[in-house]
C-alpha positions as CSV (number, residue, x, y, z in Angstrom):
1,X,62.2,73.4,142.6
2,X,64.4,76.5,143.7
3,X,67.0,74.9,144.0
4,X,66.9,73.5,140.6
5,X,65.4,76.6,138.8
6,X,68.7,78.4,140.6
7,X,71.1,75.7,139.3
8,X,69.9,75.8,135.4
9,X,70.1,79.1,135.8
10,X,74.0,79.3,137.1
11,X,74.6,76.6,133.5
12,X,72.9,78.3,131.3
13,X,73.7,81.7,132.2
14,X,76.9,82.0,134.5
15,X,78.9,79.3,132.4
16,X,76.9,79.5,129.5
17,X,76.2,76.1,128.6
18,X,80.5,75.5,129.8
19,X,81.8,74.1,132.7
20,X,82.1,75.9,135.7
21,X,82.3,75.8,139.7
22,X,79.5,75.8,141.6
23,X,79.2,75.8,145.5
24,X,75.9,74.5,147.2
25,X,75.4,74.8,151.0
26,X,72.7,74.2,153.1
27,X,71.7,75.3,156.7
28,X,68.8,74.4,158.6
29,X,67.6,75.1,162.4
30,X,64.0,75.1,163.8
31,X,63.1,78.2,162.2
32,X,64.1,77.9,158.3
33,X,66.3,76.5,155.4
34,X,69.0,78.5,154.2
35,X,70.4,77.9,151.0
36,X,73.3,79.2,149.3
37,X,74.6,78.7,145.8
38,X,77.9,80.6,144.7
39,X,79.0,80.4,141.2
40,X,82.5,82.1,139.4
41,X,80.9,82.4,136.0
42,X,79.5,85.9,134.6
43,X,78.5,88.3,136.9
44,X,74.5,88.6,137.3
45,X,72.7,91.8,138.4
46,X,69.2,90.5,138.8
47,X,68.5,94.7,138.8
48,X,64.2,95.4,139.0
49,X,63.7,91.3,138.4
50,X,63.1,90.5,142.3
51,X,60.5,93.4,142.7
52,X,58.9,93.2,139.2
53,X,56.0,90.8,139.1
54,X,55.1,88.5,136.6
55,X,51.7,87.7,134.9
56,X,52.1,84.2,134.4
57,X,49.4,83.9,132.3
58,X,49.9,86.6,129.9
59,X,53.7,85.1,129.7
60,X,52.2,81.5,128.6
61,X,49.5,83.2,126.1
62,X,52.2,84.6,124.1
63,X,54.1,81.7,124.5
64,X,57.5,82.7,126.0
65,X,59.7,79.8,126.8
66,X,62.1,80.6,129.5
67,X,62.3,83.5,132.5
68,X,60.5,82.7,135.2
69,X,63.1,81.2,136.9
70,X,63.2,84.3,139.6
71,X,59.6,84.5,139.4
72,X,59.4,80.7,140.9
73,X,62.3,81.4,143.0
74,X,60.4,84.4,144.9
75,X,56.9,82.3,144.7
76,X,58.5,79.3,146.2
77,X,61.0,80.9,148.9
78,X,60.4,83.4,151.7
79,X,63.6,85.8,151.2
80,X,66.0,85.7,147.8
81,X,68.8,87.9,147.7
82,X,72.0,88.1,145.1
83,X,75.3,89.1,146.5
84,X,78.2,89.7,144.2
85,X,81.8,89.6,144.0
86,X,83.0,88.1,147.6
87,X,86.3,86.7,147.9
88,X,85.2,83.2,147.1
89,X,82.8,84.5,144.5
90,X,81.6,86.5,141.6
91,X,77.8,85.7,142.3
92,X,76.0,84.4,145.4
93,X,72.5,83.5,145.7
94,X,70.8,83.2,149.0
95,X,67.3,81.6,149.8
96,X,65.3,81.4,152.7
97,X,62.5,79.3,153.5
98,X,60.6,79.6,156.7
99,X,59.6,76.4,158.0
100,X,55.9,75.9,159.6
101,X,55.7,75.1,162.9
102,X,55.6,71.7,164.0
103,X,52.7,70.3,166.2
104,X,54.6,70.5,169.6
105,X,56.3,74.0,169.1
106,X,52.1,75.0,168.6
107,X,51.0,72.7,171.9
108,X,53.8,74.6,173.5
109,X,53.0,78.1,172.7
110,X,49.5,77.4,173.6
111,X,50.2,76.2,177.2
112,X,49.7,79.0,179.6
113,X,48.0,81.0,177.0
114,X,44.2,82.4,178.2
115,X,41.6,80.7,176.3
């Protein structure tokens, strides 16, 4: 749902409704899931967005369609950071999500532990 809230977001604003490049990568290890979307289209400064909260449900009683993208981002993901103007780039979004634990990692912390 990131993912996708991130992608609308790169054709609707970065491109405006136009074509446009988009790079997706992915990275994943034991720990968490990286993901990385770099776009070329209008620069975005997500400014006080990633630190301002959201009350959801004042935002659907007054029946505003559109702009919680971020706000899903941030409730869905453990990090979200924008990065602008690389090399390859004009904006970059990064998103981290921790991954839980699996059953043997927890069996294996536990041995040796005192009980």
């Amino acid at each position: 749902v990131a993912v996708d809230e991130a992608l609308a977001n790169v054709v609707e604003h970065a491109y405006q409704g136009g074509e446009g490049e988009v790079t997706i990568g992915f990275e994943v290890d034991d720990a968490s899931l990286r993901v990385q979307i770099r776009d070329k289209g209008v620069r975005f400064n997500p400014g006080d967005r990633l630190s301002t909260e959201i009350d959801i449900h004042e935002h659907i009683r007054q029946g505003l369609k559109g702009g919680l993208g971020l706000f899903l981002m941030r409730r869905i993901m453990d990090e979200v950071h924008f990065n602008h103007d690389g090399p390859e780039f004009v904006n970059e979004l990064v998103m981290v999500k921790n991954l839980p634990e699996t059953d043997a990692e927890l069996k294996e912390g536990s041995e040796g532990s005192p009980k």
